[in-house]
N, CA, C and O atoms as a MOPAC input file, in Angstrom:
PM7 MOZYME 1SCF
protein

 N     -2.83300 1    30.55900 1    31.93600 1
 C     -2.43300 1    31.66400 1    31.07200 1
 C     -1.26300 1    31.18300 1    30.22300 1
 O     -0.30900 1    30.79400 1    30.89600 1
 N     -1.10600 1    31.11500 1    28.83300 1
 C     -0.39400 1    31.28900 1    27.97500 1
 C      0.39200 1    32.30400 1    26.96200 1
 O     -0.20000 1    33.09000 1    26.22300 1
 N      1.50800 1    32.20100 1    27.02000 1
 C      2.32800 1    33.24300 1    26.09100 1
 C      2.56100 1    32.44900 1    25.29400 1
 O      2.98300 1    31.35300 1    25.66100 1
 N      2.32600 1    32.79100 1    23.65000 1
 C      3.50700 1    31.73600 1    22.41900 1
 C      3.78300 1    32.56400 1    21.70400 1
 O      3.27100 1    33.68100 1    21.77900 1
 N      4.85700 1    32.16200 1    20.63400 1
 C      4.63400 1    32.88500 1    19.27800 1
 C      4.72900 1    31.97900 1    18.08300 1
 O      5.27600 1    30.87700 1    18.01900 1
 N      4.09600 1    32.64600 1    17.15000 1
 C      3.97000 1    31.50500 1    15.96200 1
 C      5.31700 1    31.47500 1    14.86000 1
 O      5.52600 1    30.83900 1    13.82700 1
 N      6.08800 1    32.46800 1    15.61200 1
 C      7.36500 1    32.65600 1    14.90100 1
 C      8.32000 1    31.60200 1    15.34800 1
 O      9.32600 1    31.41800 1    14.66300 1
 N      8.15000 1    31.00700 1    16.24600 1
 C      8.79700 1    29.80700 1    17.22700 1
 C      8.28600 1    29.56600 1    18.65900 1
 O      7.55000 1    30.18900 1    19.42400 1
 N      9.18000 1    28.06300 1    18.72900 1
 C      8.23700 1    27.42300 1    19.65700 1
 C      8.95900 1    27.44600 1    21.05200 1
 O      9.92600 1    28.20500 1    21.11000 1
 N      8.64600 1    26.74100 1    22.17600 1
 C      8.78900 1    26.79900 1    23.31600 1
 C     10.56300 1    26.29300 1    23.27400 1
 O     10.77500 1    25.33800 1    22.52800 1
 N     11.47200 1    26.72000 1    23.82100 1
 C     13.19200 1    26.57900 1    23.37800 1
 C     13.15000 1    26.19900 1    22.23900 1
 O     13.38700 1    24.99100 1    22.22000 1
 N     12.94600 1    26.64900 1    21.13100 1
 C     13.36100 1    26.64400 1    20.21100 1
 C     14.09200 1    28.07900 1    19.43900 1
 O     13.99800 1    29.16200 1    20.01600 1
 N     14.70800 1    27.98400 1    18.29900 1
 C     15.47100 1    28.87000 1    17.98600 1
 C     14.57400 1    29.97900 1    17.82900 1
 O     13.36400 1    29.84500 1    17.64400 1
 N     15.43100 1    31.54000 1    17.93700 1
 C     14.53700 1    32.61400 1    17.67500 1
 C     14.79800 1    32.67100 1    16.09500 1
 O     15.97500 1    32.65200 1    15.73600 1
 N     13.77000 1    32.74000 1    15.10400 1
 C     14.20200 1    33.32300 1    13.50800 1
 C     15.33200 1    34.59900 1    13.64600 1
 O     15.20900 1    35.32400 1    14.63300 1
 N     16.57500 1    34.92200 1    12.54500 1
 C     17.26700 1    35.45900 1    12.75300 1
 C     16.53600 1    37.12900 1    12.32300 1
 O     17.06500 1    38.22900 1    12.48300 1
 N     15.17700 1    36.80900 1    11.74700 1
 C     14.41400 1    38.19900 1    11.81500 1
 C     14.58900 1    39.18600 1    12.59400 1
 O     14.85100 1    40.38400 1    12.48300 1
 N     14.38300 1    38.40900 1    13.45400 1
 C     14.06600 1    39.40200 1    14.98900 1
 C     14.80600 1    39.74600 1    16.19600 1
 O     14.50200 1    40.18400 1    17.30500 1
 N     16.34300 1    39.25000 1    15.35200 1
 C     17.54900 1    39.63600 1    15.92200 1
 C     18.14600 1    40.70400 1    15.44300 1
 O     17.64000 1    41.58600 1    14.75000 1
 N     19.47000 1    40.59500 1    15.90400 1
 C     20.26900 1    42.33700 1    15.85800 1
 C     21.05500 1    41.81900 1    14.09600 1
 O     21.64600 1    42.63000 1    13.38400 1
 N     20.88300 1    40.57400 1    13.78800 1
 C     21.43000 1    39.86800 1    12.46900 1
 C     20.34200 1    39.89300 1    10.96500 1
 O     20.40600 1    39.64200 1     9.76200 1
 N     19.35600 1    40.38200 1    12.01000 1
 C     18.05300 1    40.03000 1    10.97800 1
 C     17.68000 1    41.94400 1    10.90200 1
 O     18.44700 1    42.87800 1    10.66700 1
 N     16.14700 1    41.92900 1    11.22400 1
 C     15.40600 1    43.45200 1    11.13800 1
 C     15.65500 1    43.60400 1    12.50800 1
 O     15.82100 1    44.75200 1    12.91900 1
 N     15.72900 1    42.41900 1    13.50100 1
 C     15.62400 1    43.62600 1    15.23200 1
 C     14.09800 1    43.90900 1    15.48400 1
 O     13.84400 1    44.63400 1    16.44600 1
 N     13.01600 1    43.40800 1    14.71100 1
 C     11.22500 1    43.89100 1    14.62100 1
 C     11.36800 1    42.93100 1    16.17200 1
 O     12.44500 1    42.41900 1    16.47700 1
 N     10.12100 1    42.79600 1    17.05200 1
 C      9.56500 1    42.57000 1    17.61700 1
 C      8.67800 1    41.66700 1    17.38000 1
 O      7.62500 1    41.96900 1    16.81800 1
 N      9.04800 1    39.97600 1    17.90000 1
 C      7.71700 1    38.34000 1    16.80800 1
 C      6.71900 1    39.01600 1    17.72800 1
 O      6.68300 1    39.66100 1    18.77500 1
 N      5.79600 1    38.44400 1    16.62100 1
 C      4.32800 1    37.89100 1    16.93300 1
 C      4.57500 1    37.56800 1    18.22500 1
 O      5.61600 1    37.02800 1    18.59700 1
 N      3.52200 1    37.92000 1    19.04600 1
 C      2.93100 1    36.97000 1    19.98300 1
 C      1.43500 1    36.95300 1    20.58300 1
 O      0.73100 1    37.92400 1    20.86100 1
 N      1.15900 1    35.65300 1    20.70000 1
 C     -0.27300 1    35.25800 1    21.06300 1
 C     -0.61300 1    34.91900 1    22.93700 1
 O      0.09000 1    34.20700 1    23.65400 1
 N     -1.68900 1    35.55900 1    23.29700 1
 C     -1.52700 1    35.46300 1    24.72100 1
 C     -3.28300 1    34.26300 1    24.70800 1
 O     -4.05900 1    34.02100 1    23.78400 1
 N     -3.28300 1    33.96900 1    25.64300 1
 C     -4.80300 1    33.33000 1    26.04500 1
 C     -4.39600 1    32.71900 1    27.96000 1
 O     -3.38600 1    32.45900 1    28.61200 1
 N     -5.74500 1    32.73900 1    28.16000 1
 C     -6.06600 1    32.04000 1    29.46400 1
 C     -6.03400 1    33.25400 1    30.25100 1
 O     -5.85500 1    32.98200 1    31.43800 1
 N     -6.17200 1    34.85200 1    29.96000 1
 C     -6.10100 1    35.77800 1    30.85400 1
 C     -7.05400 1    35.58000 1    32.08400 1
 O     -8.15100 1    35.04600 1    31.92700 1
 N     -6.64900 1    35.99100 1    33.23800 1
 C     -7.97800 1    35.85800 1    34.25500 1
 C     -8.77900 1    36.99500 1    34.28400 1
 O     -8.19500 1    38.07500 1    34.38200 1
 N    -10.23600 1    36.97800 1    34.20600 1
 C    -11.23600 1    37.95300 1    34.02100 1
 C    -11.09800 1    39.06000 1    34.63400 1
 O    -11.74200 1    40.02900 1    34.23400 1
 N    -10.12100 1    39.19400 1    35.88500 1
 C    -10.32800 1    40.42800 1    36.65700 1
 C     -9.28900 1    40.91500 1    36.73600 1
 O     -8.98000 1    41.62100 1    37.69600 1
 N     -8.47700 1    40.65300 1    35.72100 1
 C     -6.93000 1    41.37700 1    34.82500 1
 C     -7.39800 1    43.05700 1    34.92800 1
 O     -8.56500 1    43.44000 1    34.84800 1
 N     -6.59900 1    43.65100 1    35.05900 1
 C     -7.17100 1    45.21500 1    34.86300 1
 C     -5.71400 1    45.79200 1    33.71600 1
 O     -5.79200 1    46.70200 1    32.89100 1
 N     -4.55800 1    44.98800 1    33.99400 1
 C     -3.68000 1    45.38600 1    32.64400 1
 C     -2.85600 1    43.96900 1    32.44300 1
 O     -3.14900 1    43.01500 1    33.16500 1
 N     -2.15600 1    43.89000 1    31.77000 1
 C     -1.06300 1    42.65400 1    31.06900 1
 C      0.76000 1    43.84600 1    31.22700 1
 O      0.87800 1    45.06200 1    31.07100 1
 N      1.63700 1    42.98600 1    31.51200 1
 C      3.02700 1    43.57300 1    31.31800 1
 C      3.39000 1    42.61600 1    30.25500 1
 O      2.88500 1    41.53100 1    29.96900 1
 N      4.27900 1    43.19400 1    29.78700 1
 C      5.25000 1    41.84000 1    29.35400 1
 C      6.80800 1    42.17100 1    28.90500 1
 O      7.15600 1    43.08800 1    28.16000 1
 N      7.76000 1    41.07300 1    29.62600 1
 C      9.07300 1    41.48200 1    29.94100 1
 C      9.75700 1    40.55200 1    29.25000 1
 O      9.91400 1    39.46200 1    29.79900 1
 N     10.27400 1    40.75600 1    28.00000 1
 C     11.59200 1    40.08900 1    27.32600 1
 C     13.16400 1    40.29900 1    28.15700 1
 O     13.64700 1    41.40300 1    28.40700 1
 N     13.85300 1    38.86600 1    28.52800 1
 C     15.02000 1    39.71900 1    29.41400 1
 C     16.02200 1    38.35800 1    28.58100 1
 O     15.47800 1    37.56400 1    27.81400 1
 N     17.00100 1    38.32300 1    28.79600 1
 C     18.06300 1    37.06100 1    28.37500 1
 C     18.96300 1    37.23200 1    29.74500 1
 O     19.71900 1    38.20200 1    29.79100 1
 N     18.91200 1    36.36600 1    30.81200 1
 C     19.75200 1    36.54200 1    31.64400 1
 C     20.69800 1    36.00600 1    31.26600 1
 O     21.61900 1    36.35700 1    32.00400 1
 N     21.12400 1    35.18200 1    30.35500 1
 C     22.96000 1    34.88600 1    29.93200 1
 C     23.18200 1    35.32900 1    29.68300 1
 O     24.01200 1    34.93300 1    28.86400 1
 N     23.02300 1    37.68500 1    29.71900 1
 C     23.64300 1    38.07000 1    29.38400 1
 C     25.10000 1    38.34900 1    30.09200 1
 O     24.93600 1    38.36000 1    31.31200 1
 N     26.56300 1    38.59300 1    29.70500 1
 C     27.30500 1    39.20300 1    30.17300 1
 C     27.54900 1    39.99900 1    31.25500 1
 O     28.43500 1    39.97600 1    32.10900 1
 N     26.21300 1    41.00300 1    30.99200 1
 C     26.32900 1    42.09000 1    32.00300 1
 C     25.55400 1    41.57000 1    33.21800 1
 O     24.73000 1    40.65500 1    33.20300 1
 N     25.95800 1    42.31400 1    34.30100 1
 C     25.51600 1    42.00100 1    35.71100 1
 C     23.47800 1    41.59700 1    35.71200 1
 O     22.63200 1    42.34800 1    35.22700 1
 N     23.34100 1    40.93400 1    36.04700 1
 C     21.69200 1    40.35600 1    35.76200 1
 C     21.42800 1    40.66800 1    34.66100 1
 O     20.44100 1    41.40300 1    34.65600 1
 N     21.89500 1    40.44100 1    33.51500 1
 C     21.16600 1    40.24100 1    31.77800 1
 C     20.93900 1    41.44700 1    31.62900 1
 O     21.19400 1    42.53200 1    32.15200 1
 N     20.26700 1    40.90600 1    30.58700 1
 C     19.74900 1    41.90400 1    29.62000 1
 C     18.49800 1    42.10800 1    29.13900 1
 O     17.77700 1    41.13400 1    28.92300 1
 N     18.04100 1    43.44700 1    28.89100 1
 C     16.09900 1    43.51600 1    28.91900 1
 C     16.15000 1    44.23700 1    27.53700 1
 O     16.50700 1    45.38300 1    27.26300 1
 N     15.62800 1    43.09800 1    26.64700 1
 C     15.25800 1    43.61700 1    25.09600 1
 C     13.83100 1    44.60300 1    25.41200 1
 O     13.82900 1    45.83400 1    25.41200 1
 N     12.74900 1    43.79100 1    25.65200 1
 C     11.45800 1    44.70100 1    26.15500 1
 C     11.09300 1    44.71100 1    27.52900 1
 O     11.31400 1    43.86800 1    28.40000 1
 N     10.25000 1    46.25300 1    27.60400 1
 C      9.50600 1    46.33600 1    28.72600 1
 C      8.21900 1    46.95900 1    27.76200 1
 O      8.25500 1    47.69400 1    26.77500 1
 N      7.20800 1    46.40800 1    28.40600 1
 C      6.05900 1    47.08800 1    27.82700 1
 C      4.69900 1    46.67800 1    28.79200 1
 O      4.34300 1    45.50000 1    28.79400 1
 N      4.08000 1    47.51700 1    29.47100 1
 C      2.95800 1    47.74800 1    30.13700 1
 C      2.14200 1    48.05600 1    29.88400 1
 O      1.94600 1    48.92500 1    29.03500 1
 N      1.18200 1    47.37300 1    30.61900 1
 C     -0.56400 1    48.49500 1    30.50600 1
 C     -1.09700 1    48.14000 1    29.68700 1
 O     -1.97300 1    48.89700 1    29.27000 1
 N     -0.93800 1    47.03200 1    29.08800 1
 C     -1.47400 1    46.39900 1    27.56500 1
 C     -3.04600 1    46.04600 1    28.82200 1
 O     -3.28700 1    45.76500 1    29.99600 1
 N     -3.81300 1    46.36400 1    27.31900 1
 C     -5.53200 1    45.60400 1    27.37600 1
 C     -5.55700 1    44.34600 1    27.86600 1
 O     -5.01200 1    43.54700 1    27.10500 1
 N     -6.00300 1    43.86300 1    28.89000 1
 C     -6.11300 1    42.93200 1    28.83200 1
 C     -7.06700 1    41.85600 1    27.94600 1
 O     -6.77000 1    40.66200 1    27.96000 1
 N     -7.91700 1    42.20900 1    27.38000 1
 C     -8.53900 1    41.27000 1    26.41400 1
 C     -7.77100 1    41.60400 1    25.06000 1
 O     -8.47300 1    41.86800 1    24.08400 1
 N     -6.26100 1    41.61500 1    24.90800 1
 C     -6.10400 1    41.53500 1    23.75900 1
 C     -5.59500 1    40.06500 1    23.47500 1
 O     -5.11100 1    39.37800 1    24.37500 1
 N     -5.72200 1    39.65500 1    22.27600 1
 C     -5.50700 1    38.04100 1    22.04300 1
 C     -3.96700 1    37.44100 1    21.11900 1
 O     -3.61200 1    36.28800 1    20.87400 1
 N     -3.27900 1    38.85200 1    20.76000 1
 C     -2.43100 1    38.84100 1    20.08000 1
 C     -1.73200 1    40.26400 1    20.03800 1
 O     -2.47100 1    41.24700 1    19.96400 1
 N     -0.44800 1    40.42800 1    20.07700 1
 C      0.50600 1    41.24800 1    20.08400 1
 C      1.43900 1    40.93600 1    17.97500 1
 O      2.30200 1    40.18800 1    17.51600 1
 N      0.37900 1    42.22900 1    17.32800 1
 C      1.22200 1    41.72000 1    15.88700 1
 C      2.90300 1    42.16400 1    15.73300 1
 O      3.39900 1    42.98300 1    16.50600 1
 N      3.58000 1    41.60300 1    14.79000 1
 C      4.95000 1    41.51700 1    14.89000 1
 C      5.26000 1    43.23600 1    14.37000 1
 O      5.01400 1    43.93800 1    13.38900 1
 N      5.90100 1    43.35700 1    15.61200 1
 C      6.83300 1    44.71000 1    15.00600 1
 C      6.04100 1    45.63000 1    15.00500 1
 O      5.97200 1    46.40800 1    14.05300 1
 N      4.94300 1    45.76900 1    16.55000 1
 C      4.13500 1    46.49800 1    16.75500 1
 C      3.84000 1    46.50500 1    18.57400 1
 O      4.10500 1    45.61600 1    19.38400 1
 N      3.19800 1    47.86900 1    18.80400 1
 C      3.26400 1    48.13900 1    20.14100 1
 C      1.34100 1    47.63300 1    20.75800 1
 O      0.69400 1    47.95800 1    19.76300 1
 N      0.69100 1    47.27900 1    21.41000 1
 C     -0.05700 1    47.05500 1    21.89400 1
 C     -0.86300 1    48.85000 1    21.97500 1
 O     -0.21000 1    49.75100 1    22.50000 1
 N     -1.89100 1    49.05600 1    21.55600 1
 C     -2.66600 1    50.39000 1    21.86700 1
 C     -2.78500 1    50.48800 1    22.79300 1
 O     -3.31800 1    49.56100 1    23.40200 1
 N     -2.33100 1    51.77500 1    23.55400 1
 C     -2.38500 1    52.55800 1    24.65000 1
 C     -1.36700 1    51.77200 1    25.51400 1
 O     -1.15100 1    52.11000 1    26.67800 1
 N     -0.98100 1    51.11800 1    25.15200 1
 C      0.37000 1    50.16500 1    26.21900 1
 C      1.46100 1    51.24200 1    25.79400 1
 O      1.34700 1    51.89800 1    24.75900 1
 N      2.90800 1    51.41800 1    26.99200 1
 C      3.34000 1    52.07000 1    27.82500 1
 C      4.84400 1    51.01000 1    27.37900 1
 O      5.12800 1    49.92100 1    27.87800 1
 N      5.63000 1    51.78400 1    26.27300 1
 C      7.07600 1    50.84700 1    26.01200 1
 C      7.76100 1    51.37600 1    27.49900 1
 O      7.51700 1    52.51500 1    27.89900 1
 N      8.42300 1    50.67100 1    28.08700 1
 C      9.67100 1    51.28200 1    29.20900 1
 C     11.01800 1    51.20300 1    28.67500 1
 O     11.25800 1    50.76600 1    27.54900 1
 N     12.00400 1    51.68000 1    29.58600 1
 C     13.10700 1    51.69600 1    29.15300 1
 C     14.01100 1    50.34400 1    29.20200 1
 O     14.11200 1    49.60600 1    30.18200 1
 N     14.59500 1    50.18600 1    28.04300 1
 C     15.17500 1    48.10400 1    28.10800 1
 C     17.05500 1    48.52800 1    27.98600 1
 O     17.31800 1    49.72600 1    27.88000 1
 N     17.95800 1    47.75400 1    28.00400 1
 C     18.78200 1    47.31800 1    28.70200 1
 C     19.80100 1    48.65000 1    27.67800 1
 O     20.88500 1    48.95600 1    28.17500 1
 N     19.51700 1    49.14600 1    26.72300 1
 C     20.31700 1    49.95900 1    25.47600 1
 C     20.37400 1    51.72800 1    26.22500 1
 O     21.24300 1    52.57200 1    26.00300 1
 N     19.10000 1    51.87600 1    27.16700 1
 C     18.83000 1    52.76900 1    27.88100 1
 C     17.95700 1    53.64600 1    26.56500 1
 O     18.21000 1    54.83000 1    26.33800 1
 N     17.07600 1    52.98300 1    25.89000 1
 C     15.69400 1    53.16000 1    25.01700 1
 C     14.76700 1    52.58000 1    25.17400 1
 O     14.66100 1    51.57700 1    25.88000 1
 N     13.72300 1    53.23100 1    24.39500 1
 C     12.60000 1    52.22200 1    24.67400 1
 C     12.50600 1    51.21100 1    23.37400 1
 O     13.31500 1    51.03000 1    22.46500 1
 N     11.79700 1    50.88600 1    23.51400 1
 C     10.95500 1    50.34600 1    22.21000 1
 C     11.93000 1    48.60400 1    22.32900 1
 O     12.65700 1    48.38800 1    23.29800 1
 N     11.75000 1    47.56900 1    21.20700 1
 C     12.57000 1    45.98600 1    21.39200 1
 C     13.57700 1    46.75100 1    20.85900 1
 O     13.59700 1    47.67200 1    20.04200 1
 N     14.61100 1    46.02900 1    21.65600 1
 C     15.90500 1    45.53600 1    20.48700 1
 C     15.85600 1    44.03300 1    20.57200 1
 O     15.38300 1    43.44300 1    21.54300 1
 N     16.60000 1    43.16600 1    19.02400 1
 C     16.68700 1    41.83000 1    19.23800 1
 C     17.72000 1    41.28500 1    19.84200 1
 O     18.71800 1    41.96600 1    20.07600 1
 N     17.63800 1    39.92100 1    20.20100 1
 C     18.63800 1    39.12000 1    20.53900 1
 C     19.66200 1    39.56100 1    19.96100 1
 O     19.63400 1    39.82800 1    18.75900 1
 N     20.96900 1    39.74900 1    20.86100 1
 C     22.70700 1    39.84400 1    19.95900 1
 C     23.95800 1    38.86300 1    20.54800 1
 O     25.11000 1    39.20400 1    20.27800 1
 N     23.79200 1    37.98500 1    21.12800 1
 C     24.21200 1    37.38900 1    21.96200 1
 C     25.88400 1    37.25000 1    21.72900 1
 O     26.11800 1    36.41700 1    20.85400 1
 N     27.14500 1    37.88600 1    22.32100 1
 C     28.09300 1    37.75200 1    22.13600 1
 C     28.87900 1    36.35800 1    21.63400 1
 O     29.73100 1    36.24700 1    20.75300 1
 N     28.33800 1    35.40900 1    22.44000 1
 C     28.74200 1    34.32300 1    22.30100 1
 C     27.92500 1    33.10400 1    22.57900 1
 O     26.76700 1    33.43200 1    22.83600 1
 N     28.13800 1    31.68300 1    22.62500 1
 C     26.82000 1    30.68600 1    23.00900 1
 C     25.65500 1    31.08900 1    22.55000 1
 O     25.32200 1    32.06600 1    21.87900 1
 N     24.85700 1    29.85500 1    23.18100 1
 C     22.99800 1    30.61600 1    23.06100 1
 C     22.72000 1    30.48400 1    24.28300 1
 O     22.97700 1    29.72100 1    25.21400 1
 N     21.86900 1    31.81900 1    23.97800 1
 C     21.29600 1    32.49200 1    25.19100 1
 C     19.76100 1    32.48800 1    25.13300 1
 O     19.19500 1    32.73400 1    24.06900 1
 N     19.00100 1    32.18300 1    26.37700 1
 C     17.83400 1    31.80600 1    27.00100 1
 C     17.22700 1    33.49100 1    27.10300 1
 O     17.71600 1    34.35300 1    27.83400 1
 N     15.81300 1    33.71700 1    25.98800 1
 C     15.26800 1    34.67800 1    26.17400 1
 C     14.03900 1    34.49400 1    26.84000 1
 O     13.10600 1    34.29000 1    26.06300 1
 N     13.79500 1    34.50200 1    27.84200 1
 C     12.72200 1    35.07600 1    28.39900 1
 C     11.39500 1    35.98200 1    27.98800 1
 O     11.40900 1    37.08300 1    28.53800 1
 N     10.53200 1    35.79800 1    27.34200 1
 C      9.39800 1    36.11800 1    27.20500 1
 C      8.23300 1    36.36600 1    28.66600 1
 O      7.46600 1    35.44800 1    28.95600 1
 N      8.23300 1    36.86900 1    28.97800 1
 C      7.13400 1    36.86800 1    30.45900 1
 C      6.32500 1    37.90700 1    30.50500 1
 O      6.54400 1    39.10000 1    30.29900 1
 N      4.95500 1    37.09100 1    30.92000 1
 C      3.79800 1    37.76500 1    30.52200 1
 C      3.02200 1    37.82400 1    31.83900 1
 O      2.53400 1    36.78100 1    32.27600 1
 N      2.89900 1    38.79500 1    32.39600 1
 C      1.93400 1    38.61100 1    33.74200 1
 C      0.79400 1    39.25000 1    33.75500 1
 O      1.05100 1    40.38900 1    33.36400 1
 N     -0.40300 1    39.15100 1    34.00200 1
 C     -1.96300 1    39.52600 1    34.40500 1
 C     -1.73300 1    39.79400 1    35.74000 1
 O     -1.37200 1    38.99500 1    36.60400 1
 N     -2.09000 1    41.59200 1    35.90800 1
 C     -2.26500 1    42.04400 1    36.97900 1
 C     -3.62600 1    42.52200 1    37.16000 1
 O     -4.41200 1    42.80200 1    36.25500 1
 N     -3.86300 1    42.60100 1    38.59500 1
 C     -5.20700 1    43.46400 1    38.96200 1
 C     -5.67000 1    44.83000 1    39.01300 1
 O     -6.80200 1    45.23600 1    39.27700 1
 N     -4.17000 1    45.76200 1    38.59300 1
 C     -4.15000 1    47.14200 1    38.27500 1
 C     -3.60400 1    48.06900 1    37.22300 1
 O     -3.14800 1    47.33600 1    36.34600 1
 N     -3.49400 1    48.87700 1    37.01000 1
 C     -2.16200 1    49.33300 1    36.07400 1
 C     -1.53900 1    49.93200 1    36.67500 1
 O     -1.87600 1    50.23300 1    37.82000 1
 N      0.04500 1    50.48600 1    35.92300 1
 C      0.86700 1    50.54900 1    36.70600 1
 C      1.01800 1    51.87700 1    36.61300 1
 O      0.54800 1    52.45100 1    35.63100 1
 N      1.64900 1    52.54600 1    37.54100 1
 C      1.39900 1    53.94200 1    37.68300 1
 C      3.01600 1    54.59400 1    37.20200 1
 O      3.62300 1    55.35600 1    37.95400 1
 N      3.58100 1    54.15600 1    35.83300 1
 C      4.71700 1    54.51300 1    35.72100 1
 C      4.41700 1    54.85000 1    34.34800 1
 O      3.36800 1    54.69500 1    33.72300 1
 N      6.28400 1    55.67200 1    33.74800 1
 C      5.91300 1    55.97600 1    32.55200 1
 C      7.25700 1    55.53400 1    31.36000 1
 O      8.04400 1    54.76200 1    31.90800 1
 N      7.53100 1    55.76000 1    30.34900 1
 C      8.38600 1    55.39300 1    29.85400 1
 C      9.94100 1    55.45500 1    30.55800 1
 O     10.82800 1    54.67900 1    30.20300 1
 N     10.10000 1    56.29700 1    31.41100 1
 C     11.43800 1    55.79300 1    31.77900 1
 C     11.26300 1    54.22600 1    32.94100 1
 O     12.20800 1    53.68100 1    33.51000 1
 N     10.29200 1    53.94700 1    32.99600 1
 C     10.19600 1    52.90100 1    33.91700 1
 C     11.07100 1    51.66700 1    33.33900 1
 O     10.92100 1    51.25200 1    32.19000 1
 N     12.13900 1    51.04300 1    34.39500 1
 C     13.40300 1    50.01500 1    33.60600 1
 C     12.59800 1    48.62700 1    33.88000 1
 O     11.49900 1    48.79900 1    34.40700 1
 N     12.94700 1    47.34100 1    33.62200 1
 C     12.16500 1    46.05100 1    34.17200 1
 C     12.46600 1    46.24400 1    35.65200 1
 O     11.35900 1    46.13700 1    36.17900 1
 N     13.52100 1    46.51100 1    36.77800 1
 C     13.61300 1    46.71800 1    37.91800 1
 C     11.87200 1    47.27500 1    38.69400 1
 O     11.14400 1    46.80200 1    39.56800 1
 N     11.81100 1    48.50800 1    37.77700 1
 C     10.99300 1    49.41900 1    38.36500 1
 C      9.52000 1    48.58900 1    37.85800 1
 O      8.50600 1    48.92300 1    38.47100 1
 N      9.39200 1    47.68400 1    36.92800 1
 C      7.81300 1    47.52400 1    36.82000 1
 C      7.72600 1    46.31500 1    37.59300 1
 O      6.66700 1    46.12500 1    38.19100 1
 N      8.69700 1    45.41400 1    37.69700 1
 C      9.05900 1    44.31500 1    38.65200 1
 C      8.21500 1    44.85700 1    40.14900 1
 O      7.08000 1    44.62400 1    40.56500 1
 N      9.14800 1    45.52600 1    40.59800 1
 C      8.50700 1    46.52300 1    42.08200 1
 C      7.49100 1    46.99900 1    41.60400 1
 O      7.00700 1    47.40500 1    42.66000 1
 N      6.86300 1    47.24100 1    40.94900 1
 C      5.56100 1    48.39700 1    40.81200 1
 C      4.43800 1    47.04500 1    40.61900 1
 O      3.41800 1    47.21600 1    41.28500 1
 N      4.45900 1    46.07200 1    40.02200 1
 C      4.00100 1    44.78500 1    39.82100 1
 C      3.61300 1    44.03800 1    41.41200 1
 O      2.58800 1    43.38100 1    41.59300 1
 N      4.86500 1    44.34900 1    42.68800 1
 C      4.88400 1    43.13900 1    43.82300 1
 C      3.24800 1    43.43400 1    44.67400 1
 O      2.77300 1    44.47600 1    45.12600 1
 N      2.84500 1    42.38500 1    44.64300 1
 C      1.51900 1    42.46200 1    44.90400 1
 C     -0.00100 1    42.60600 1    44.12100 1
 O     -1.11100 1    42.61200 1    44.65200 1
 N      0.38400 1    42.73400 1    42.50800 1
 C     -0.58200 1    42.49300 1    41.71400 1
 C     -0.75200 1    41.88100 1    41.04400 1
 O     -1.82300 1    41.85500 1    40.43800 1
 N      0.71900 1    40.67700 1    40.70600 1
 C      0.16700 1    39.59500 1    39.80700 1
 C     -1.04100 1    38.86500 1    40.37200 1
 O     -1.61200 1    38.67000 1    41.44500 1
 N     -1.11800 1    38.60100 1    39.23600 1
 C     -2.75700 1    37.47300 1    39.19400 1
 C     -1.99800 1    36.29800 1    38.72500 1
 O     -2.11500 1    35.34200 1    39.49200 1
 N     -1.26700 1    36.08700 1    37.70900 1
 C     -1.00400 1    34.81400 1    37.01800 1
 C      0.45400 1    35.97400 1    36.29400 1
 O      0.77000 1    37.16000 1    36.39500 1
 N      1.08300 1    34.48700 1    35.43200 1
 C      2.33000 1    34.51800 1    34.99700 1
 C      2.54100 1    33.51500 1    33.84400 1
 O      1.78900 1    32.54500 1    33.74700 1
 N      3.34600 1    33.68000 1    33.14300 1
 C      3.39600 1    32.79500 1    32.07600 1
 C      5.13100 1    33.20300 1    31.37200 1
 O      5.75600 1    34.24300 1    31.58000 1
 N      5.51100 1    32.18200 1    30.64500 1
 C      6.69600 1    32.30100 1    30.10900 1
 C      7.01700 1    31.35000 1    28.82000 1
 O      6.58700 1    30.21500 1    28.61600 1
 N      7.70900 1    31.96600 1    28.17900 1
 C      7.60400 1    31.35700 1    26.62400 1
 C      9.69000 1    32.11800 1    26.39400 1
 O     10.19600 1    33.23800 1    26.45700 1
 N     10.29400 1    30.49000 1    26.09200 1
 C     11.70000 1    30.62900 1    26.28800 1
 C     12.06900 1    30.88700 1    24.92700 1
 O     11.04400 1    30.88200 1    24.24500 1
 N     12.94100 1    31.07800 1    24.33900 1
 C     13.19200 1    31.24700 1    23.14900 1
 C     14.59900 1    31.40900 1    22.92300 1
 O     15.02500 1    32.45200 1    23.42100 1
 N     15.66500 1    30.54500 1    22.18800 1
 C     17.18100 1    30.34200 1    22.11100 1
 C     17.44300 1    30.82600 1    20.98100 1
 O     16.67800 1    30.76200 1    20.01900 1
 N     18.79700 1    31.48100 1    20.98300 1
 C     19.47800 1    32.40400 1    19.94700 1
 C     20.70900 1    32.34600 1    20.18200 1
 O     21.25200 1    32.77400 1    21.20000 1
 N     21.42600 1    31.62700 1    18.93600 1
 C     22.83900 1    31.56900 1    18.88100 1
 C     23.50100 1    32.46200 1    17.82000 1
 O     22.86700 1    32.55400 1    16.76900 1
 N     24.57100 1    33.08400 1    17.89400 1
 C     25.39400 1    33.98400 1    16.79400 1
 C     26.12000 1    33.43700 1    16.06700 1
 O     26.75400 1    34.07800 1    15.22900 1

């Protein structure tokens, strides 16, 4: 299973687009290698260099189709389920990184169910709601300096 985006590559810089410097939109991203008996996709943007006590969660977003082949920029997956990320909203915010560059986390997991939560669900809560249904996992890093 693969996560990329065509907006940048594996540690490489994030475009300042899709930061808190740029629009703040949400890149492109392209998924492949799902396993056939996926019943939903999550996917969790987090930057643990953040400051605050265990980082920071730009996205949460669940329940995505699993046969979808692409996530377009600055758009939500149909019928997928935004949760609540680190601002205490839903929807992305971009990279803002106080200081240094900081390691964003892209993570994409294929589960065997969906998840039985709803927008207030935080990454904590889909993390736990997830233990026992990944199928596969994938991660796509992405660096952002201020």
């Amino acid at each position: 299973m693969q996560i990329t985006s065509p907006a940048f590559g594996e540690n490489e810089s994030i475009p300042s687009k899709f930061t808190c410097d740029g629009e703040s939109v949400s890149p492109a991203l392209e998924i492949s290698g799902i396993p056939e008996s996926a019943k939903s996709l999550a996917i969790i943007i987090h930057d643990p260099d953040a400051p605050v006590s265990g980082g920071f969660t730009h996205w949460v977003v669940f329940n995505v189709n699993p046969d979808i082949k692409e996530i377009k920029e600055n758009s939500v997956p149909e019928n997928a389920i935004e949760g609540t990320i680190g601002t205490g909203k839903t929807g992305y915010t971009g990279p803002c990184p106080p200081s240094g560059t900081h390691h964003y986390q892209f993570r994409l997991y294929a589960l065997d169910s969906r998840l039985a939560l709803d927008s207030s669900a935080e990454k904590e809560d889909v993390e736990k709601a997830m233990e026992g249904h990944v199928l596969d996992q994938a991660i796509l890093v992405g660096l952002y300096k201020r």
